[in-house]
C-alpha positions, 0 to 999 in steps of 0.5 A, spaced: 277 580 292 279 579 299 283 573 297 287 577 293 287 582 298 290 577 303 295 574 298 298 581 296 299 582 303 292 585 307 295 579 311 298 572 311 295 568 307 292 562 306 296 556 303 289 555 297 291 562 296 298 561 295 296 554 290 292 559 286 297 564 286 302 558 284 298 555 278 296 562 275 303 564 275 305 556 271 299 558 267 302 564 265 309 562 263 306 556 259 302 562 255 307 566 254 311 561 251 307 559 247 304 564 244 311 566 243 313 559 240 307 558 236 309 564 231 314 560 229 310 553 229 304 551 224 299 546 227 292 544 225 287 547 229 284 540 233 291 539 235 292 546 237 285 546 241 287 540 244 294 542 247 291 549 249 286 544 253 292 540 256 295 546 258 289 548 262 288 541 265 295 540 267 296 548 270 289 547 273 290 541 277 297 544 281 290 548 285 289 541 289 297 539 289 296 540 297 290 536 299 291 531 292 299 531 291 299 524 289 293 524 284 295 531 281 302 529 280 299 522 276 295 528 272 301 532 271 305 527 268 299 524 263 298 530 261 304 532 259 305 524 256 299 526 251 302 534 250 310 533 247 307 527 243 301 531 241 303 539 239 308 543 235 310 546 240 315 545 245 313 549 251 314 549 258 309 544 260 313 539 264 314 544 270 307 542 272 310 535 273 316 537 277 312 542 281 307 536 283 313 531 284 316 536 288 310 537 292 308 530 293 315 529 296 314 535 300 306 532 303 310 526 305 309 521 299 316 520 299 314 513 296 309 515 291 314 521 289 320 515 287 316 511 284 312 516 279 320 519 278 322 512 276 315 511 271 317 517 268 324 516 267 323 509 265 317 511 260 321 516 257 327 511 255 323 505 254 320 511 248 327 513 246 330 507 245 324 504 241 326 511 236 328 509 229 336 511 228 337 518 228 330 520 231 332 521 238 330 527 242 333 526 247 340 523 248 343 519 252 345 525 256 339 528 256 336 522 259 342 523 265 341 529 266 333 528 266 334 523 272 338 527 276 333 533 275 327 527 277 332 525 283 333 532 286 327 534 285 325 528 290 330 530 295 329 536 296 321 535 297 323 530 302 328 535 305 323 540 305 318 535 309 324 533 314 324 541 315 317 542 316 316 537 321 322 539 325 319 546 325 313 543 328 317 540 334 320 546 336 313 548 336 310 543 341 316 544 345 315 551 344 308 551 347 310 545 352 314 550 355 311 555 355 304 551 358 309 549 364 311 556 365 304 558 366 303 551 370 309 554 375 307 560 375 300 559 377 304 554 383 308 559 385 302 564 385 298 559 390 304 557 394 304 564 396 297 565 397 298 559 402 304 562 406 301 568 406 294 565 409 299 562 414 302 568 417 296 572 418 293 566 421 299 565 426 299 573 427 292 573 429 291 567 431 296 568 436 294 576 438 287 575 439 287 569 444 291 573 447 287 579 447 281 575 449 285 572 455 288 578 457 281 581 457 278 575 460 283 576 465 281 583 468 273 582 468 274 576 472 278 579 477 273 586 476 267 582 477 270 581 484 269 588 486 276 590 489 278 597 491 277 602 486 285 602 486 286 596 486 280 596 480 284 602 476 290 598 477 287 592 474 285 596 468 289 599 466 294 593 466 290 590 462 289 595 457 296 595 456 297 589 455 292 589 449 295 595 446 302 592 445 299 585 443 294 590 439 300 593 436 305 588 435 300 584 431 299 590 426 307 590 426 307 584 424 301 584 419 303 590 416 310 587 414 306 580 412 301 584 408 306 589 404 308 586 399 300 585 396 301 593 395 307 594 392 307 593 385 313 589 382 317 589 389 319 582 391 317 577 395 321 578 402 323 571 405 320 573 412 316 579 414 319 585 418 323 584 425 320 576 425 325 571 429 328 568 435 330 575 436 324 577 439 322 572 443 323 575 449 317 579 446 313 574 445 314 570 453 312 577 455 306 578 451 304 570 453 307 573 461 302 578 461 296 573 459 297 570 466 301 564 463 308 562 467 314 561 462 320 559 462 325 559 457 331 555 457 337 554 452 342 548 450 348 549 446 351 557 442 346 560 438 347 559 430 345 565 426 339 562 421 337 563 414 330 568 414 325 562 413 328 558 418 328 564 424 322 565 421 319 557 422 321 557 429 318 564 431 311 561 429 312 555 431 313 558 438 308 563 437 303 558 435 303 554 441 303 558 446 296 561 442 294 554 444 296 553 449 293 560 452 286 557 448 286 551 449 290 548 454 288 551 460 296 551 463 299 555 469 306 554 466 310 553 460 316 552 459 320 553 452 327 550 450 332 552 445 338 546 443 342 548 439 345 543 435 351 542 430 346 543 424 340 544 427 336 548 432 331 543 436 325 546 439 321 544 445 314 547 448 311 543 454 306 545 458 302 543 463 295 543 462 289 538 461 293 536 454 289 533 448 283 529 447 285 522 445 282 520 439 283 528 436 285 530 430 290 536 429 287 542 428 290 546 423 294 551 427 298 543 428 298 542 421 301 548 420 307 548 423 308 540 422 309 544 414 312 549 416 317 544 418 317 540 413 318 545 408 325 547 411 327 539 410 326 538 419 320 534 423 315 536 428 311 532 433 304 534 438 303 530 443 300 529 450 307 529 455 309 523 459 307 527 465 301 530 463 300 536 459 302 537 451 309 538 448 310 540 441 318 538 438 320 540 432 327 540 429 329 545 424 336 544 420 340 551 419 341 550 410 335 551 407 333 545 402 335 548 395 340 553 398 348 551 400 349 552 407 353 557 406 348 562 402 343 559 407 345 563 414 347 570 415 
């Protein structure tokens, strides 16, 4: 029952289910036609039982013509040998033989199926020829049309072959597609998580040392015992230095961070008000930290593309975060130069510098990246005078992008 519950369309069904529909209806149609033809033939009862075991043999086998074509085909034809010569009856028996012929060049047999079609025509003439004059059964026309009937049969099993085959690449290159699609979409997906990983890192990184300097900052000079005026002044200045870093850094954090609650929204190419536009911003938070900057530009301002505004905003951002932890600097200075494809950057400080022998850390692998990614190059290194300086050179057309969709 659920074999022909699956065959008659409780699903799609199986290929032994289809052979056994395939044979069943063979056998079917030989009955019939016997048992219509058998009217009209007399036979004795040995001969008919033995045709009557020759039609079930050789529609029985189609049952196996996927997994053995080649034998059930041998199996057909010598059945068929046997039941033309054997019985009265005339019936439609050889159908067995063209469904196995078929079948075998359909598996991939192609050999096999040619040279049992040629055996079969061969035998087939051989045993007309050998006939008496005017005993024939099949004639010279006949016989023409029984080797077309044989040829076809092969070439369209072959075609069938060639087709199954072709499908079954488009398959393969189906789900190839569609694996590297997934592979792409998990890089995109990591790509993103990195980029957004940096910018919080660059957000509170950069605010927080800030913070802890500022705040730092006030102690010392309250842990001095100035006047009650002067100590509320000193306060209070610090407290608004950390609220406009505090709240410049949610801005930021904010603008990085919406798109993960969004649904459906597309990633924005830079967050909310990033850029070499607020520089000024930055030199004043890094001012209120008790650093000297001064900043110097060379050449007309470009208008960027968003990501490499971005870069230079962070890369700026970034070293004055180091420097205001590390470097234990007085002074900065920080230059633009703008070139005719490129914007150079330069902050120099004028503190204790790197250990020798350091590797970088990963706030100056970051930028090393960042800049990288956009087809430009950064260096960080102690100065020749002394201090740290960090160099990087940002072309204005985005790799991937034509200058013109690159800038605004």
């Amino acid at each position: 029952m659920p074999l022909l519950h699956r065959a008659l369309g409780g699903g799609r069904p199986s290929p032994r289910a289809v052979d056994a529909l395939v044979a069943g209806a063979v056998l079917l149609v030989v009955v019939v036609w016997a048992l219509v033809a058998g009217r009209r033939a007399d036979e004795p009862a040995l001969r008919a039982v033995l045709g009557w075991a020759l039609v079930l043999v050789g529609c029985g086998a189609l049952y196996f013509r996927r997994r053995q074509p080649v034998a059930v085909a041998v199996v057909t034809l010598l059945t068929c040998a046997v039941y033309y010569p054997l019985s009265a009856q005339d019936g439609p028996l050889m159908i067995t033989f063209a469904l196995a012929l078929y079948t075998t060049a359909a598996e991939g047999r192609f050999a096999a199926a040619v040279a049992l079609a040629a055996v079969t025509l061969l035998a087939v003439g051989v045993g007309e020829v050998r006939q008496r004059p005017g005993h024939r059964q099949i004639d010279d026309t006949s016989l023409a049309m029984l080797a077309g009937w044989l040829i076809s049969l092969v070439a369209v099993g072959r075609a069938q072959r060639t087709r199954a085959a072709y499908l079954h690449e488009v398959e393969q290159r189906a789900l190839a597609a569609e694996r590297e699609q997934e592979a792409r979409a998990r890089q995109s997906a990591t790509e993103e998580r990195l980029r957004i990983a940096r910018e919080v890192h660059d957000v509170l990184g950069h605010s927080i040392s800030l913070i802890n300097v500022q705040s730092g900052a006030a102690l010392h000079r309250l842990g001095k015992k100035p006047a009650p005026e002067a100590g509320l002044a000193t306060a209070t200045e610090a407290l608004e230095a950390v609220k406009a870093t505090s709240k410049d850094a949610l801005r930021e954090l904010r603008a990085t961070l919406g798109v993960l609650r969004r649904a459906g929204e597309a990633t924005p190419t830079t967050p909310a008000s990033s850029g070499l536009a607020l520089l000024g911003d930055l030199v004043g938070r890094a001012r209120s930290a008790g650093l000297d900057v001064r900043t110097g530009v060379a050449g007309a301002p470009v208008p960027l593309p968003p990501p490499v505004d971005l870069a230079a905003y962070r890369i700026v951002q970034e070293s004055l975060t180091n420097i205001a932890r590390h470097a234990g600097a007085r002074s900065v200075d920080i230059g633009l130069a703008w070139g005719a494809d490129a914007v150079r950057l330069r902050i120099a400080d004028d503190g204790e510098g790197a250990p020798e022998g350091r590797p970088p850390g990963s706030g100056i692998r970051g930028m090393a990246e960042r800049a990288r990614a956009l087809g430009g190059e950064l260096t960080a290194e102690n100065g020749e005078g002394g201090g740290f300086l960090v160099d990087a050179r940002l072309p204005y057309a985005v790799p991937g992008e034509s200058p013109r969709q690159g800038t605004r």
